[in-house]
C-alpha positions as CSV (number, residue, x, y, z in Angstrom):
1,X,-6.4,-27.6,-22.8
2,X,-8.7,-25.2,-21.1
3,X,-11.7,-27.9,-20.8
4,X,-8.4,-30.0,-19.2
5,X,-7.2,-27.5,-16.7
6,X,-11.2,-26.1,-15.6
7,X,-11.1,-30.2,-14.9
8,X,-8.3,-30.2,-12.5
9,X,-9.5,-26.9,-10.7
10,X,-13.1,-28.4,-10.1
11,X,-10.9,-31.7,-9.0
12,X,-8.7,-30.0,-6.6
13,X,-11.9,-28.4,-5.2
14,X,-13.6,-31.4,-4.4
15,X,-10.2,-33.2,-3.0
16,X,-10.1,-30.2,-0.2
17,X,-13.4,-30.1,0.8
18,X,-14.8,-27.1,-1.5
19,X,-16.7,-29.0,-3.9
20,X,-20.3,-27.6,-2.8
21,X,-18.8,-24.6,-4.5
22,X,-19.0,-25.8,-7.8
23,X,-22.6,-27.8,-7.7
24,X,-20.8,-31.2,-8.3
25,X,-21.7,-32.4,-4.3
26,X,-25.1,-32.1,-2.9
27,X,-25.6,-28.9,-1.1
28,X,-24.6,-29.4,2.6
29,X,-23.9,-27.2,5.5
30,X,-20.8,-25.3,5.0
31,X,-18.0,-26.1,7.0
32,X,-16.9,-23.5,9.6
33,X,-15.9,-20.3,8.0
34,X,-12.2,-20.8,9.5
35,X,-11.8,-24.4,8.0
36,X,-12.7,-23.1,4.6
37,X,-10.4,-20.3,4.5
38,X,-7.9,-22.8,5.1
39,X,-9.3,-25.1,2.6
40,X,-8.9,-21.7,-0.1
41,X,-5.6,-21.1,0.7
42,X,-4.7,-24.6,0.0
43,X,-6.5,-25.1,-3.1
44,X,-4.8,-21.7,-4.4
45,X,-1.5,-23.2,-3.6
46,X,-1.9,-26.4,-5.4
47,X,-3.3,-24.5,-8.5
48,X,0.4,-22.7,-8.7
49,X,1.9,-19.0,-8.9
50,X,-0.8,-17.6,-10.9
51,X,-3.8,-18.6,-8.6
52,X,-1.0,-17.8,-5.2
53,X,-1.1,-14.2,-7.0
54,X,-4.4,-14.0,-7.6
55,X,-4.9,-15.1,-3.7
56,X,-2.6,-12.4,-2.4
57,X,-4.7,-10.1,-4.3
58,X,-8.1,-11.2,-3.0
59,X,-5.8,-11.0,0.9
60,X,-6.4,-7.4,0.3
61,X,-9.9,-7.0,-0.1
62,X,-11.4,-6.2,3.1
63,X,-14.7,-5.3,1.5
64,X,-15.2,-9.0,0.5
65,X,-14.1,-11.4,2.4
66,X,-14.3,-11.2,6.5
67,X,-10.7,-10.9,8.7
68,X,-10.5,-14.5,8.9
69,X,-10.1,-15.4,5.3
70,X,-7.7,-12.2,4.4
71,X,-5.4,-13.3,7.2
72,X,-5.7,-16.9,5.7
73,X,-5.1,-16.2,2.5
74,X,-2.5,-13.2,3.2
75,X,0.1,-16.5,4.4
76,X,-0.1,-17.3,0.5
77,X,3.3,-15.8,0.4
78,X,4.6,-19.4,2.2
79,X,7.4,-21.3,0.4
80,X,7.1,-23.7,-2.5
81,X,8.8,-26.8,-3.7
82,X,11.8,-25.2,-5.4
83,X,12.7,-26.4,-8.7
84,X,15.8,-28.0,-9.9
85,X,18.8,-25.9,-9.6
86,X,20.1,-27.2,-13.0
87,X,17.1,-25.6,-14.3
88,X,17.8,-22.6,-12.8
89,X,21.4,-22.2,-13.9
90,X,20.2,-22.7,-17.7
91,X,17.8,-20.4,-16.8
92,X,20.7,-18.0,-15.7
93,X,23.0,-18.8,-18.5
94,X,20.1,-17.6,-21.5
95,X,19.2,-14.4,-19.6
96,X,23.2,-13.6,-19.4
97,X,24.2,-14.6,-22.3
98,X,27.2,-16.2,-21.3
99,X,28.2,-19.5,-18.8
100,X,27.9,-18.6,-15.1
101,X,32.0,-18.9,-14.2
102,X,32.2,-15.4,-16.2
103,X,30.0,-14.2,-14.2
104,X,30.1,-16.3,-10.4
105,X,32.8,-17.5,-8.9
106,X,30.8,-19.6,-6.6
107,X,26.9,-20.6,-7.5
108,X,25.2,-22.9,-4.6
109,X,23.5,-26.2,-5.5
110,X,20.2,-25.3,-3.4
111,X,18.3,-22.0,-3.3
112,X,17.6,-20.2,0.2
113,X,14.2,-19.8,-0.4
114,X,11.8,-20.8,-2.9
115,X,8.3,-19.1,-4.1
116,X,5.3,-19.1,-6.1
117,X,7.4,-17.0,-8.6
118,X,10.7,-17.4,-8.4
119,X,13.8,-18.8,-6.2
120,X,16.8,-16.8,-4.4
121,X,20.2,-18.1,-4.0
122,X,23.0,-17.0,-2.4
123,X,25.8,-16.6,-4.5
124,X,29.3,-15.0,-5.3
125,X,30.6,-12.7,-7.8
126,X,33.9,-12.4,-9.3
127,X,34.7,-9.7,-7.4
128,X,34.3,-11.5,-4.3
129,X,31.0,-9.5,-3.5
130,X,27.9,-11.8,-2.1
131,X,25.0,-11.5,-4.1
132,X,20.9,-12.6,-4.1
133,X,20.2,-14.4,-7.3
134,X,16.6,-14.1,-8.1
135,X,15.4,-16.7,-10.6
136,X,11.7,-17.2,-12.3
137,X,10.2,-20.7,-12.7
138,X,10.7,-22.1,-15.5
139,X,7.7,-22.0,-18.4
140,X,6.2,-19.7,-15.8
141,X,4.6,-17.1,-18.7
142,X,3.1,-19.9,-20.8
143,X,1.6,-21.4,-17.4
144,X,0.4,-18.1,-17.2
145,X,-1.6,-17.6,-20.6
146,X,-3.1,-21.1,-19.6
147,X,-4.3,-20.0,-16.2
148,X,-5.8,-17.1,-16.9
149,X,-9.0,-18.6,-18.7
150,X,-9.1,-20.8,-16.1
151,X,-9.1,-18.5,-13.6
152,X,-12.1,-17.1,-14.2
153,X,-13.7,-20.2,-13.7
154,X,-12.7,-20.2,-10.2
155,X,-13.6,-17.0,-9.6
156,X,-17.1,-17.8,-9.9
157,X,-17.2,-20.6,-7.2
158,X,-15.1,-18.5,-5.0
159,X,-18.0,-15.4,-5.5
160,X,-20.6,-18.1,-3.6
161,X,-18.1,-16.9,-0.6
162,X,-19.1,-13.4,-0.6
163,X,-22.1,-11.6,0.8
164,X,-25.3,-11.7,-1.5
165,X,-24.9,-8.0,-1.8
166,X,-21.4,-8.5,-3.3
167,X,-22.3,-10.8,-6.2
168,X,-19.9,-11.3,-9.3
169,X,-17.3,-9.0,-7.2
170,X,-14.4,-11.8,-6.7
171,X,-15.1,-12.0,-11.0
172,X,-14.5,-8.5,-11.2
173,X,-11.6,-8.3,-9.1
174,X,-10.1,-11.9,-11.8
175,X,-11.0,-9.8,-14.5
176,X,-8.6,-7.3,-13.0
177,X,-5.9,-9.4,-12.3
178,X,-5.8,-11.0,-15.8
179,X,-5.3,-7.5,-17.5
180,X,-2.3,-6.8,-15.4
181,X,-1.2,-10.1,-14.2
182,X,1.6,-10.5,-17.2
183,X,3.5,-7.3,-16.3
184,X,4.1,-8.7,-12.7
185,X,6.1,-11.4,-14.2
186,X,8.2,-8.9,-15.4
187,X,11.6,-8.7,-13.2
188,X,12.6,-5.3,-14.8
189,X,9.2,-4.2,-13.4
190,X,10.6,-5.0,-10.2
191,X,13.9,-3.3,-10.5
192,X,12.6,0.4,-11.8
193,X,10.4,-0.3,-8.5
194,X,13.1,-0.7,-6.3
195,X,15.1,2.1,-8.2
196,X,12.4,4.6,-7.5
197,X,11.9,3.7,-4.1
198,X,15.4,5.7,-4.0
199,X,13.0,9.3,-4.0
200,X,10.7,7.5,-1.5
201,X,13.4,6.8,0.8
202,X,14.6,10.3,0.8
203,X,11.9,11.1,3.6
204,X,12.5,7.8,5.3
205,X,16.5,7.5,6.2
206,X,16.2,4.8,8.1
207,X,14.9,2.8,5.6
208,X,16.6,1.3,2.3
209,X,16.3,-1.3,-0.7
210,X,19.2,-3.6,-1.9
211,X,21.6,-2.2,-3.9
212,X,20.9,-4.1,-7.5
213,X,23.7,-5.2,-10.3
214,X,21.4,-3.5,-13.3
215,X,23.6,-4.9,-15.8
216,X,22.9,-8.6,-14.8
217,X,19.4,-7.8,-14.7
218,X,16.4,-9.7,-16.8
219,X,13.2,-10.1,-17.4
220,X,13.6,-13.0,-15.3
221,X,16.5,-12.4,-13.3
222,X,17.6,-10.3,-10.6
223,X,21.1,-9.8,-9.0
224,X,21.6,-7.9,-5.9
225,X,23.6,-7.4,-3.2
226,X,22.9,-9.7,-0.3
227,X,21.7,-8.6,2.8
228,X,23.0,-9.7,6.3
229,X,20.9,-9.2,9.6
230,X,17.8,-10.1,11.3
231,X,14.4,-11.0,9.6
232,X,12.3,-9.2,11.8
233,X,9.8,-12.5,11.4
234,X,12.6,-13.7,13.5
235,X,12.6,-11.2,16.2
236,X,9.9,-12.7,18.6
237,X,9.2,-9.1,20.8
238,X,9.8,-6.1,22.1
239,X,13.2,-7.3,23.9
240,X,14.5,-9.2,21.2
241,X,14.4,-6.0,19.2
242,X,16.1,-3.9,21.6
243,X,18.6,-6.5,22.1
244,X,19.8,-6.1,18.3
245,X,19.9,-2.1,19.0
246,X,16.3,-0.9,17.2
247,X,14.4,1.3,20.5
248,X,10.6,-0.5,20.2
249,X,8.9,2.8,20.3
250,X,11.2,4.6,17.6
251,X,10.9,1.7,15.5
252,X,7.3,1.3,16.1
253,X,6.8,5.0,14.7
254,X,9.6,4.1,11.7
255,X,7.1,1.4,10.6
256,X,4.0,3.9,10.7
257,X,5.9,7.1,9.1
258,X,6.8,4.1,6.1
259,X,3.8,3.1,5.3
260,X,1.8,6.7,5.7
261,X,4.6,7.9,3.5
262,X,4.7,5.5,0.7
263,X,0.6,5.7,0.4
264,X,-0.3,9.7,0.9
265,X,2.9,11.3,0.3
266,X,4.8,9.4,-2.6
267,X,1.9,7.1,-3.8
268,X,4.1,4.8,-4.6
269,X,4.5,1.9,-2.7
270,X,5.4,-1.9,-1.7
271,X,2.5,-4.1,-1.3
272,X,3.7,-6.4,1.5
273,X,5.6,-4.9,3.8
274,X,4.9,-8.1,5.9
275,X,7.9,-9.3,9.0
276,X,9.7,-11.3,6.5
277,X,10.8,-8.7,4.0
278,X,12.5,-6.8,6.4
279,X,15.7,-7.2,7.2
280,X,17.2,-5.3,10.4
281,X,21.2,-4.7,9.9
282,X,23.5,-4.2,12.4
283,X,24.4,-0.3,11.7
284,X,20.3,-0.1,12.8
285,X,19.0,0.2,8.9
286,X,16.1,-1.7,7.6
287,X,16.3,-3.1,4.4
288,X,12.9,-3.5,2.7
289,X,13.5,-6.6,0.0
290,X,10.7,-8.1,-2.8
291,X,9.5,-5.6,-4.4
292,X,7.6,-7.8,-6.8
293,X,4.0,-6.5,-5.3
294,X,3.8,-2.7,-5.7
295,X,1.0,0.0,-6.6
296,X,0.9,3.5,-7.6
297,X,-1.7,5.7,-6.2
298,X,-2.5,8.8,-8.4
299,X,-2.0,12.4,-6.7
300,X,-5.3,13.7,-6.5
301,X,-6.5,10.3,-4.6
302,X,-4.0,10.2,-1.9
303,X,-4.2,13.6,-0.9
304,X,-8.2,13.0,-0.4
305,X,-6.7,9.9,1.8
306,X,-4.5,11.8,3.4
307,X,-7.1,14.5,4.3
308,X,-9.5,11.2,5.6
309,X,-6.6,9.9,7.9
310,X,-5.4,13.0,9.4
311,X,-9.1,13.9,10.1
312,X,-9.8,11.1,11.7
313,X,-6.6,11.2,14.0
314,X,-7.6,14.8,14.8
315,X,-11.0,13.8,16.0
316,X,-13.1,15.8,12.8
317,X,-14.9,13.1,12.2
318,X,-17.2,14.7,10.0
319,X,-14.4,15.9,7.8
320,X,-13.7,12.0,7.8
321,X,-16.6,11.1,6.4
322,X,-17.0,13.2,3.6
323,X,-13.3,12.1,2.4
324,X,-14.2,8.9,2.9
325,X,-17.0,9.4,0.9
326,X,-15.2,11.2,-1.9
327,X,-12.6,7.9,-1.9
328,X,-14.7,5.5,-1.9
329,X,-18.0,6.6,-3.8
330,X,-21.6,5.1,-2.3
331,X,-24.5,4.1,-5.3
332,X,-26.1,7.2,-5.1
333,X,-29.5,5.5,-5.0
334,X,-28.6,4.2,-1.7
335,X,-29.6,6.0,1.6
336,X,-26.4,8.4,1.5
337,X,-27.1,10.2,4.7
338,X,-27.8,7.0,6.6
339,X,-24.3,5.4,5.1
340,X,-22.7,9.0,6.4
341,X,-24.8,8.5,9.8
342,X,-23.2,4.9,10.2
343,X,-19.7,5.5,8.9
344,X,-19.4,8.8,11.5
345,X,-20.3,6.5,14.5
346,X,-17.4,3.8,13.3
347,X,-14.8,6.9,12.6
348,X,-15.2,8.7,15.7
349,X,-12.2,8.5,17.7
350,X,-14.3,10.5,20.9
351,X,-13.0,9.2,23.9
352,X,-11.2,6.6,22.6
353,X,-7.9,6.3,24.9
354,X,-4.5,3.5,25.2
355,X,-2.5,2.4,22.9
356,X,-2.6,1.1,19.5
357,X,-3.7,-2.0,20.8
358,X,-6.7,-1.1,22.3
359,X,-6.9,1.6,19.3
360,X,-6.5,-0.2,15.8
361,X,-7.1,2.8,13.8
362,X,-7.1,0.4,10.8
363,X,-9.9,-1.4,12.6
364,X,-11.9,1.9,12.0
365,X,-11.0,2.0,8.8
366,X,-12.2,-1.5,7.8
367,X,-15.4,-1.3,9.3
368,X,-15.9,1.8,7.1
369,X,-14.7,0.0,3.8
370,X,-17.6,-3.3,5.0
371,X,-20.2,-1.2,5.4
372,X,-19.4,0.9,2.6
373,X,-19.7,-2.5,0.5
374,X,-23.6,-2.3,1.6
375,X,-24.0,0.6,-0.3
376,X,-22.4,-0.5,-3.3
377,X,-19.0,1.9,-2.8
378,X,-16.4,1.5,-5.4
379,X,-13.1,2.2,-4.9
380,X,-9.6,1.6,-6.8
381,X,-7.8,-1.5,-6.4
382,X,-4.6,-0.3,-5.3
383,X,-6.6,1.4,-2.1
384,X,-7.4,-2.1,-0.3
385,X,-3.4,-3.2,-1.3
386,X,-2.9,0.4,1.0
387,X,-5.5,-0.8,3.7
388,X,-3.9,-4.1,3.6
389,X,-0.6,-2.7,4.2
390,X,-1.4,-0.5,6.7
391,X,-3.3,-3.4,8.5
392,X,0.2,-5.8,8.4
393,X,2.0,-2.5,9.9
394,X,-0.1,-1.8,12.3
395,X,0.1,-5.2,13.8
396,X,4.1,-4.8,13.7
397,X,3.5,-1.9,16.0
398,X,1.3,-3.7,18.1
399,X,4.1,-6.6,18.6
400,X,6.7,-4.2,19.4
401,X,5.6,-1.1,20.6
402,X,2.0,-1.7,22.0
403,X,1.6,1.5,24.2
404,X,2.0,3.7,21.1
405,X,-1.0,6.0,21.0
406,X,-1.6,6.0,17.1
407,X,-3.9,8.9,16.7
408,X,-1.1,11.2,18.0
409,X,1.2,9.5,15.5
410,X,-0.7,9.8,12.8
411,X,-1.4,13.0,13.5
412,X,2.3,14.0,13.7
413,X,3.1,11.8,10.7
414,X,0.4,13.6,8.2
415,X,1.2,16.8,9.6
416,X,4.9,17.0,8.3
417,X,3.9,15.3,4.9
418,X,1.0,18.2,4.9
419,X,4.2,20.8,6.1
420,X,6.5,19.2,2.8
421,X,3.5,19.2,0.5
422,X,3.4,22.9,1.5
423,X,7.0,24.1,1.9
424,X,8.6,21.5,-0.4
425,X,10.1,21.3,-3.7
426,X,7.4,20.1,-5.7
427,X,5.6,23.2,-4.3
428,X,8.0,25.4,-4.7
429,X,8.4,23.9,-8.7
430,X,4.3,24.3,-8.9
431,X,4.5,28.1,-7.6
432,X,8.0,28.7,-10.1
433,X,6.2,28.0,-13.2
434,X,2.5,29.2,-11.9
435,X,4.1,32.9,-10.7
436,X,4.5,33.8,-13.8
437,X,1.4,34.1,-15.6
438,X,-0.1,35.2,-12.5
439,X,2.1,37.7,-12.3
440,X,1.3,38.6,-16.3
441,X,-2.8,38.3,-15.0
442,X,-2.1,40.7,-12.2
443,X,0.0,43.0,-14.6
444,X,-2.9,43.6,-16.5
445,X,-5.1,44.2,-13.8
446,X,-3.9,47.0,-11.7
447,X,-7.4,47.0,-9.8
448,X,-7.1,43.3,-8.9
449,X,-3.4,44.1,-7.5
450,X,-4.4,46.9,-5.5
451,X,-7.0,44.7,-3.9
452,X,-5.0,42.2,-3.1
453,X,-2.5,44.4,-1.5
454,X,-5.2,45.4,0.7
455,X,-6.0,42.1,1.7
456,X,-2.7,41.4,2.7
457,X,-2.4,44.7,4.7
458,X,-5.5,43.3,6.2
459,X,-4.6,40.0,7.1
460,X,-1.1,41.3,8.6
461,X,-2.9,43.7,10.6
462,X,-5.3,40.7,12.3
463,X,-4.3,39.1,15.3
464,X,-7.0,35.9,14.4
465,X,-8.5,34.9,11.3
466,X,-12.0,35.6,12.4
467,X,-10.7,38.9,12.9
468,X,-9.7,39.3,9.2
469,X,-13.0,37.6,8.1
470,X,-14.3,40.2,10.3
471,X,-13.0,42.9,8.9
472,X,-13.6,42.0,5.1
473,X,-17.1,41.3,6.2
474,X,-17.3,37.5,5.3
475,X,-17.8,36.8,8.8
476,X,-20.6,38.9,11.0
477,X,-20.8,37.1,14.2
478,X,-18.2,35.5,16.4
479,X,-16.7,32.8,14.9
480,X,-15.1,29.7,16.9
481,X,-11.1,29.5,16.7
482,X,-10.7,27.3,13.7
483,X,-8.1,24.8,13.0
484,X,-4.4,25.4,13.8
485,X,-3.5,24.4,9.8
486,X,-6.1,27.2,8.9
487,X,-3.5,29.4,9.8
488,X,-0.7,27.9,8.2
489,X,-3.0,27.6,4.9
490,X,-4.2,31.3,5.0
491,X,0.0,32.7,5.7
492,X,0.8,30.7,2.8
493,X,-1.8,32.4,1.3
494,X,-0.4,35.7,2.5
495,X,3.4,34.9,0.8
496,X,1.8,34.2,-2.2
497,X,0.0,37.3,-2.4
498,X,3.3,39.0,-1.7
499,X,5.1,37.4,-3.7
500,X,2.7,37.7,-6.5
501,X,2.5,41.6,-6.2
502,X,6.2,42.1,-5.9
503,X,6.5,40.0,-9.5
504,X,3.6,42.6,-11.1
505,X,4.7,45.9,-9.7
């Protein structure tokens, strides 16, 4: 079976043109670079869903594969051939457990859109209440389990794409795939996604996720309300938009404060968040739908990208580069200070004026994450899924609200998810069950106490911080005025201490 299905891959190669990649055609001049990102994408679609996954994935790794084949590969999530809708409804009636008049009281005969994983109809409940009807392939898991192998098989030839100095990475990333790949076929997956995009909304109000019918949910089915408005893939520009009531430039900044927000605030968000799964409604909500791509970014990682992209914005460009280089880590047997020398000329936003489409801040980024591939940086997957995101917003805004300056955005937008991370609740939940034994550890150290009391005598008595530095003797000589947020940090600092010494005394 696996000998069968390598067969067909290395077939399917040769029939579009790719099969120099596999050493089964003499060795020619490659085609233009354009014409065989075309040629992958089309192989990857006649492989089936699991290879169409696996392409999506590769879409997002801008440290392999030049702009010209991610945006090739990133149209991977095209329509299929859908599959019989009898299928479909047997399908339906084992994951309910009952026959579909108990449930529908109309069920269409043709889906309203069909994809590598699944098909959607458009369908009506008892109640009278329209619904999306989500539907996996048939036999799609045992497909699955046969691919896999297989997959790694193409994952060599498609390595011989890559830069030399990236050898056996497209493996690596197949390797990575495989391990998780089952638990994306999972529809429940899908649905604690879109529950707990509820807490990630909370920060975004303009945004939502369909409302789902939990109770008719499967592994491999989903049944939610259905959405009526505009696709904004169907919204050609700037006038169209205003037309159905959305301002350009407020929605422009909507689409950046979503995707900063799900990456560096809630690490926890959709990956692909391109024009066609969002849905504009008439009330002026946007409905964010297929949530079947998603990643989670752990705390301590997203704050160290939140640090890089605020940096950046600000114009401290060397502060960029060492969170850069803290994200995504350099072979330390490379030339570190020449990487740092390099990636500080690409970050610098000196002088750099217009809007966001003369200023693709992504752009920057990118750059950053090529060369980084020359020294052998590693990085998490789930950071190119956030690059990639931020990419397919980015050029939203640029369609719709091109004189946006995105350095002052992003600026504003990582300044209020710095001023929540500070103020918030989960800060405030941190400090409640820290205060305590802090207060026990000052308790017990009456000297300590005292000191600190002085300190914040100190600092209240300063009119600057190198005033207060001053004064403690940390700083000797003039110091320049330093950042605005120093002062925020060091007043928190201040409360704390206040707070701290109330608690002991």
């Amino acid at each position: 079976m696996k000998l069968a299905r390598a067969a067909t891959i290395t077939s399917i190669l040769l029939e579009e043109g790719l099969g120099y990649l596999t050493g089964k055609e003499p060795e020619e001049k490659p085609p233009p670079e354009a014409e065989v990102a075309v040629r992958l994408r089309k192989t990857l679609e006649r492989l089936g869903p699991t290879f169409v996954k696996f392409g999506q994935m590769l879409a997002t790794r801008v440290d392999l594969f030049s702009e010209v084949f991610t945006n090739e590969l990133g149209k991977l999530h095209a329509s299929v051939e859908p599959f019989p809708t009898e299928q479909a409804r047997a399908i339906l009636k084992e994951e309910l457990g009952r026959p579909l008049d108990e449930v529908f009281a109309s069920f269409p005969e043709a889906p309203v859109a069909a994809a590598s994983i699944a098909q959607v109809y458009r369908a009506t409940l008892l109640s009278g209440e329209e619904v999306a009807v989500k539907v996996q392939r048939p036999d799609l898991d045992a497909q699955l389990l046969s691919d896999l192998d297989t997959l790694l098989v193409l994952s060599g030839f498609i390595d011989r794409l890559v830069p030399p100095y990236r050898a056996a990475m497209v493996d690596r990333v197949a390797r990575e795939y495989a391990a998780r790949a089952r638990s994306e076929l999972d529809f429940l997956a899908e649905a604690r996604a879109m529950e707990r995009f509820t807490d990630v909304f909370r920060t975004l109000p303009e945004f939502r996720a369909p409302v789902l019918h939990r109770e008719l949910c499967s592994p491999r089915l989903l049944v939610m309300e259905w959405i009526n408005g505009t696709r904004l893939a169907d919204v050609p520009g700037p006038q169209e938009l205003l037309a159905l009531g959305f301002d350009p430039s407020t929605f422009g900044r909507s689409m950046l404060r979503l995707q900063v927000g799900m990456s560096y605030e809630h690490g926890f968000l959709h990956g692909d968040t391109h024009p066609g799964n969002l849905i504009l409604e008439p009330d002026g909500g946007v409905v964010l739908i297929d949530y079947g791509l998603h990643a989670e970014l752990p705390r301590a990682l997203r704050e160290k990208m939140l640090e890089m992209v605020f940096a950046q914005a600000a114009g401290e460009t060397d502060t960029a580069v060492e969170a850069f280089i803290q994200v995504f880590k350099p072979d330390p047997s490379k030339d570190i200070d020449a990487f740092k020398a390099e990636l500080h000329e690409l970050l610098s936003v000196e002088g750099v004026e217009g809007g966001i489409r003369e200023n693709r801040v992504t752009a920057n980024l990118v750059a950053g994450m090529r060369l980084g591939a020359r020294y052998n940086a590693q990085a998490q997957s789930e950071l190119f899924t956030v690059i990639r995101n931020l990419t397919i917003v980015e050029g939203i805004v640029i369609r719709y609200a091109p004189d946006l300056d995105p350095n002052e955005e992003l600026k504003e937008i990582t300044s209020a998810i710095l001023r929540r991370s500070l103020f918030g609740p989960s800060m405030q939940e941190e400090l409640r069950q820290l205060l305590p034994q802090l207060a026990l550890t000052l308790s017990q150290r009456p000297r300590l106490a005292k000191r600190l009391m002085k300190l914040e005598r100190s600092f209240n008595a300063s009119t600057t911080l190198g005033e207060f530095l001053r004064v403690e003797n940390v700083l000797h000589d003039p110091a320049p005025a330093p950042h605005p947020a120093s002062y925020v940090i060091v007043a928190l600092l201040g409360v704390l201490v206040g707070l701290l010494i109330g608690l002991a005394l």
